[in-house]
C-alpha positions as CSV (number, residue, x, y, z in Angstrom):
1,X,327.2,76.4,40.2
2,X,330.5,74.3,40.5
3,X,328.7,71.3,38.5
4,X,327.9,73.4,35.3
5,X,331.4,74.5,35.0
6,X,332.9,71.2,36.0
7,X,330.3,69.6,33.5
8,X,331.9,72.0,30.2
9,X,335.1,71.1,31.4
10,X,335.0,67.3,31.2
11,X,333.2,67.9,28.1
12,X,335.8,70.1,26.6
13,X,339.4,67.8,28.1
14,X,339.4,65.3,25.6
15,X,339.1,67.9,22.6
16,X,341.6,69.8,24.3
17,X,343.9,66.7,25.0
18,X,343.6,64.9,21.2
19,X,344.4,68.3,19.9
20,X,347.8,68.6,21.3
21,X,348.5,65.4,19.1
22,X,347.7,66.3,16.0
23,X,350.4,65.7,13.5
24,X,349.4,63.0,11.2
25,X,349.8,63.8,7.2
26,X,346.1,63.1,6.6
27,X,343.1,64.4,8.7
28,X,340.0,63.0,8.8
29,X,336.7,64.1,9.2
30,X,333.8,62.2,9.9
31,X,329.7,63.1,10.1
32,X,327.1,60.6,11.1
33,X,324.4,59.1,13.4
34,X,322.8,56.4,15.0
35,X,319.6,54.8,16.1
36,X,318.6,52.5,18.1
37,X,316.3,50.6,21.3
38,X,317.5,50.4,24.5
39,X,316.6,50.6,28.3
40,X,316.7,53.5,30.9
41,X,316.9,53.5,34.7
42,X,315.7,56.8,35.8
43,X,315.5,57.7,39.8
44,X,315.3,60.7,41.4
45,X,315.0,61.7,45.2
46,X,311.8,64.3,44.7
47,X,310.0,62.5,42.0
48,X,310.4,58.3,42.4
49,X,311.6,56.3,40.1
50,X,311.3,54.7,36.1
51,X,313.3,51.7,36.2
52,X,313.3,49.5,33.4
53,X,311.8,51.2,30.9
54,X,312.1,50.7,26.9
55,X,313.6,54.0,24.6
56,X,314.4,54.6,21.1
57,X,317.4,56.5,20.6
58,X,319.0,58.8,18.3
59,X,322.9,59.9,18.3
60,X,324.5,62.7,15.9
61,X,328.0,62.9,15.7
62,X,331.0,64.4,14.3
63,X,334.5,63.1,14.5
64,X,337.9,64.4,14.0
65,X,340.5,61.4,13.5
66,X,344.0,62.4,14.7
67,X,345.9,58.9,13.4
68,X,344.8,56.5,11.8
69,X,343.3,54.5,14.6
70,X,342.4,57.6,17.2
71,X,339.7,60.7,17.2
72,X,337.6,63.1,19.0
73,X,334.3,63.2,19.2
74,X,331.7,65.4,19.8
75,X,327.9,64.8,19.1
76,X,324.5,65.0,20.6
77,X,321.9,62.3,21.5
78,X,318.3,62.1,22.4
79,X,315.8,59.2,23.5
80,X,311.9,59.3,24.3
81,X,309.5,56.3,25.5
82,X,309.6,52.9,23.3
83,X,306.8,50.3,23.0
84,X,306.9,49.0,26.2
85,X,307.1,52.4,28.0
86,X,303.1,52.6,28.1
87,X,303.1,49.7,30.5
88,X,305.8,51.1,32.5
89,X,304.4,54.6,32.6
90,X,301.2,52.7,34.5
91,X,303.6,51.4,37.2
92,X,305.9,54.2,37.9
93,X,305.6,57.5,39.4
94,X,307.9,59.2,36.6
95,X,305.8,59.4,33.0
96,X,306.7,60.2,29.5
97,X,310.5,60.6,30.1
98,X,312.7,62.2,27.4
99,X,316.5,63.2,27.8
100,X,318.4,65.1,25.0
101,X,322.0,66.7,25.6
102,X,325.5,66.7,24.0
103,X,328.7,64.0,24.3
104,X,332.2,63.8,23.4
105,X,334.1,61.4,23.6
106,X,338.0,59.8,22.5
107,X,337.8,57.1,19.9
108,X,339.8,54.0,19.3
109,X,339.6,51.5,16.8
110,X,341.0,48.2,16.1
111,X,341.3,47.4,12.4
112,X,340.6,43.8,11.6
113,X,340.8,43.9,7.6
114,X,340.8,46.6,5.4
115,X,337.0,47.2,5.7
116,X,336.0,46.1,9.3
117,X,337.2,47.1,12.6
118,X,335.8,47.3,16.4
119,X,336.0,50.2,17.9
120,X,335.4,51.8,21.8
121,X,334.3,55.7,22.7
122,X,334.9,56.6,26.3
123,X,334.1,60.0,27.5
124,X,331.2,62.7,29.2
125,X,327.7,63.3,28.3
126,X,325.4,66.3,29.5
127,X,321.5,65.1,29.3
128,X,318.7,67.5,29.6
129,X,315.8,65.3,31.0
130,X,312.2,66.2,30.9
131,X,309.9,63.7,32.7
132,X,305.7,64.3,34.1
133,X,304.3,63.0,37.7
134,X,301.4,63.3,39.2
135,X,301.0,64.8,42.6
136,X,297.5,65.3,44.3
137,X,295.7,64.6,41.2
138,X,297.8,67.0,38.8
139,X,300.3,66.1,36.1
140,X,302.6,68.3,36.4
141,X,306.1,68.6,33.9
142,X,309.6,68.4,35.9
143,X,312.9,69.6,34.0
144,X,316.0,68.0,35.1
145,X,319.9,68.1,33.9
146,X,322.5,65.1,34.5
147,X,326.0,64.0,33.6
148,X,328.4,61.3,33.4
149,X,330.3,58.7,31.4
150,X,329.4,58.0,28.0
151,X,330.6,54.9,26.7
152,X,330.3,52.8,23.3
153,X,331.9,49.7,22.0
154,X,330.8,48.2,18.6
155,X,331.8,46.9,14.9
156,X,332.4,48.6,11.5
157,X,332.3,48.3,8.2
158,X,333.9,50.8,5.5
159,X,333.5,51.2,2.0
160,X,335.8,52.5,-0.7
161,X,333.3,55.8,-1.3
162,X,333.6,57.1,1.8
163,X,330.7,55.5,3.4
164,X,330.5,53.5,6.7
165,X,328.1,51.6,8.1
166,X,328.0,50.3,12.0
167,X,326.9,48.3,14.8
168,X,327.2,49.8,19.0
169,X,326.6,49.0,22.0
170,X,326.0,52.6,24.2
171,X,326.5,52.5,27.5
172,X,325.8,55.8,30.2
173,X,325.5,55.8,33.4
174,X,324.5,59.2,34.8
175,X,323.8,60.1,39.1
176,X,319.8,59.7,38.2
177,X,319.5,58.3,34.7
178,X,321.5,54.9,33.0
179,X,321.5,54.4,29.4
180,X,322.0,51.1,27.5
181,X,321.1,50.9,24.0
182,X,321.9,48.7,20.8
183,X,322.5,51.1,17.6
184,X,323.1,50.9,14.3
185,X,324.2,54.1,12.3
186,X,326.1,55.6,9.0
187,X,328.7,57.6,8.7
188,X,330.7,59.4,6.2
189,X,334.3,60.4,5.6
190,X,335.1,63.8,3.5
């Protein structure tokens, strides 16, 4: 019961903390997303284990910029099986594993012209993790939940319209399942 509630609360501290902040002239808001290809680890006491298998991903996102240079964000991301996850679904006692859940995050950036900067998220993630094994001859679905740090570095490019394009490295390392995927997105400013 304690790791639910502790869960929403790290989701929830860095929204709270940012918004104490808040006093710039100008607020921003951003939408966008990413996709990507990655890798997951995946290991769990009851079930075995996945390790080193392929992923696409997918990360939805809204941001709330506080300065110039710092935000919040809040978003939610999903992955299923890439290419190579056939071949490790013949190995591996875990099969067909999927994770969506929800993220935020603090957001930092580091301008390095008027159009490009780098940029790093830190914060907590909340995955919902649906997986198939099969014991004594039967496939059977398992439904699992995990959280931890979510973390992403990467490079950006803005435009005068509004528009943004980008480049990320995601990295999350949950108790059972580790992320690490290579993204490229859009986002817009209104």
């Amino acid at each position: 019961m304690l790791k639910p509630v502790f869960t929403w609360l790290t989701l929830a501290v860095p929204a709270l903390t940012f918004s104490q902040f808040v006093g710039a002239d100008e607020s921003r808001h951003y939408i966008g997303g990413t996709l990507g290809y990655g890798f997951h680890d995946f290991e769990t006491k009851e079930h075995g284990t996945a390790n080193f298998s392929d992923s696409i991903t997918a990360d939805i996102y809204y941001r709330y910029m506080v300065n110039d240079n710092f935000g919040v964000e809040v978003g939610g991301m999903s992955g299923s099986g890439g290419a190579f996850s056939i071949f490790s679904d013949i190995w591996h006692d875990v099969k067909s594993l999927s994770y969506r859940g929800v993220r935020t995050s603090a957001y930092g950036k580091l301008p390095l012209s008027a159009s490009n900067s780098l940029y790093a998220k830190a914060g907590a993630t909340h995955q919902w993790i649906d997986y198939d094994i099969t014991q004594d001859k039967d496939r059977l679905g398992v439904s699992e939940t995990d959280s931890g740090f979510y973390g992403a570095i990467g490079w950006e490019f803005r435009f005068n319209n509004g528009l943004g394009l980008n480049a990320e490295y995601q990295y999350v390392p949950m108790s059972n399942l580790t992320l690490k995927s290579y993204n490229v997105g859009v986002n817009y400013a209104f």
